[in-house]
Phi, psi and omega in degrees: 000323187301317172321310183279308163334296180315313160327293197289330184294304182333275206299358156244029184240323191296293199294351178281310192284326195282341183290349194281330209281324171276003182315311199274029192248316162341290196246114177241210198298154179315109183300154160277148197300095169318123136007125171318299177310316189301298179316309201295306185325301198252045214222313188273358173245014215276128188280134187316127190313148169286178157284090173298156161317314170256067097302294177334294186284346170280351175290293204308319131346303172274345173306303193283324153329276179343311172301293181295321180280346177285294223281333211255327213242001186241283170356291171315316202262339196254014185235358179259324163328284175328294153337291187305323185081041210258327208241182182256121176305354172273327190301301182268340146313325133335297177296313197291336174316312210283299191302329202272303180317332184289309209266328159294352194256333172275336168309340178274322184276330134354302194276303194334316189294329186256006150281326173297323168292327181266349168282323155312293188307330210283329178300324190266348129307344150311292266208351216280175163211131153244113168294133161256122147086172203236358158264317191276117143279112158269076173278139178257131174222168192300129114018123164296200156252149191272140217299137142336047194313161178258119151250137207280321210214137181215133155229169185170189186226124163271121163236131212244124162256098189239204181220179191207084202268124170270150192210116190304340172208156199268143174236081224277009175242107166265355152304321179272011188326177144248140263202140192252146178235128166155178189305343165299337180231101202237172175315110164104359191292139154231100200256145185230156175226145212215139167216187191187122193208150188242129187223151190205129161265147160236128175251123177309093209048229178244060189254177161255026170274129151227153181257123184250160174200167160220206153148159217200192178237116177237162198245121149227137176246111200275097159285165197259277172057197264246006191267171178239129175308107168281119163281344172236082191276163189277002158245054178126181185238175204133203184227171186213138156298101159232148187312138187268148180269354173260221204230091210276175192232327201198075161256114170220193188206121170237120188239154207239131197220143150270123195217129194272119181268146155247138176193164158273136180226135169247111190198109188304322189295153191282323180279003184068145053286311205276190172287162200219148107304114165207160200226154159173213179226202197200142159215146175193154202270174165271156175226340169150200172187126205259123186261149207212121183201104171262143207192151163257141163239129164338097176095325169316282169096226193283143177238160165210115178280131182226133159236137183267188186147173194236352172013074198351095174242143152354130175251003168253163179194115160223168169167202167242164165226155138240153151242157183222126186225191205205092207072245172245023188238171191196150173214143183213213185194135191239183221170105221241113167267343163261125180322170172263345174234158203250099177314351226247330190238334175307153190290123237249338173290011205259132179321192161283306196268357172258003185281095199285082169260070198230203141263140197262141161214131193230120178244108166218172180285125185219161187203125194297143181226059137163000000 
């Protein structure tokens, strides 16, 4: 019984509430004043009021009262049975059965009746049309759904992580390179590129072409691996690779460019979200450049020596890159059209195999973090 109580209460509490709130959906606008002859007309004809909305949910309502007070007034007279001992205990297990299935079967048909009612209501609000008059029209119709935006603009800060393949000559096929051998790159090297960048997209109308541009900071670094860049070789002065008698932890050289990438991005999604392609270039000035060389010493424990300096680098860095992402992340492959030392100032003693004469090329990863 509490199951059905419950069932009943609901289903009058939705009908306590909705009537007061369509009470004005009942009655509707004030008509304009008919012609005498139209009164005269329509005084020997008048058609029987419809069935409002709260007349409804108060029938329904009182339907459900009904149920439950029937229901409550049966319940009473079969436990006074029971008491009295008039029944058989299989008898009222029966009866109660019966009452309680009658009173779930009219709680059901009550909610059918008040899903129908409300999908009639919900259809005619949809729908509504009220004629004022033979001139006034009141369409009500659903709100159009609102335009697609373009997003327009994507800025953040990029940091780009790579390798750093040296190439005897610069190339867009990196597969076929040719790969430069000597001490600048020696068995076992991890030479890297590092970048750090502010960057701003534009999308060309509404086309899926964008134009990106920045500018930033890039790191390329040169390993070593057990040789040490000597700034004073002992046959003149420049510098020489030469092998460390200790046990290196770290010998390397990182010269640093400030540098603007430009490139085209083709990227169909309407929010820049989606997958993206882009091609383009890079230039950038020198800014300086650091030699590095870490090692244990005895009574020491680690030591690390850093020297700064301009170690005749380049003083321009250009080339191209592409890429290809996915959100804000990407992985791509750049290409360096300028030696990295400017052979012109470089010492003219430095062996053959220590001669840096190669190209920078990188294939790395990068990821907008805002």
């Amino acid at each position: 019984m509490v199951h059905f109580s419950i069932k009943a209460l609901a289903l009058s509490a939705v009908f306590a509430a909705a009537a007061p709130q369509l009470r004005a959906q009942d009655a509707p606008p004030a008509m304009p004043t008919p012609p005498a002859e139209a009164r005269a007309g329509s005084d020997s004809s008048k058609a029987p009021a419809a069935d409002s909305t709260q007349s409804r949910a108060a029938r329904m309502s009182a339907e459900i009262a009904a149920a439950i007070s029937e229901y409550t007034k049966d319940m009473a007279a079969l436990e006074k049975q029971i008491r009295d001992k008039d029944i058989s205990k299989e008898d009222a297990e029966r009866r109660r059965k019966e009452l309680s299935d009658r009173l779930e079967a009219r709680l059901e048909a009550i909610e059918e009746m008040a899903e129908a009612w409300a999908d009639n209501l919900e259809e005619s609000i949809e729908n509504l049309e009220i004629n004022l008059g033979d001139d006034l029209t009141l369409n009500i119709k659903p709100s159009e759904p609102k335009k697609k935006r373009f997003k327009k603009k994507i800025n953040g800060l990029v940091m780009l992580v790579g390798t750093n393949s040296l190439l005897t000559t610069p190339t867009t096929d990196l597969m076929a390179a040719d790969a430069y051998s000597g001490l600048w790159h020696p068995a076992g090297a991890q030479s890297a590129t590092f970048g750090l960048y502010f960057t701003n997209q534009w999308r060309l109308s509404k086309t899926p072409l964008w134009l990106r541009s920045g500018w930033g900071f890039t790191s390329y670094t040169y390993d070593f691996g057990q040789n040490i860049l000597q700034l004073d070789a002992p046959s003149g002065g420049g510098y020489a690779l030469l092998p460390s008698n200790v046990d290196l932890r770290r010998s390397n050289l990182s010269m640093t460019y400030f540098e603007v990438p430009v490139s085209f991005v083709i990227n169909p999604s309407r929010r820049g979200k989606g997958l993206n392609v882009s091609a383009g270039g890079f230039a950038g000035i020198r800014l300086g450049g650091t030699r590095q060389v870490v090692y244990r010493a005895e009574g020491m424990g680690r030591v690390t020596e850093n020297t700064s300096g301009q170690f005749y680098g380049s003083l321009l860095s250009y080339g191209l890159q592409a890429e290809l992402g996915y959100r804000q992340f990407t992985v791509g492959v750049r290409q360096n059209f300028n030696k990295p030392f400017n052979e012109a100032v470089l010492p003219t003693n430095i062996q053959s195999d220590a001669q840096p004469n190669f190209y920078n090329a990188s294939v790395y990863a990068t990821v907008r973090l805002f």
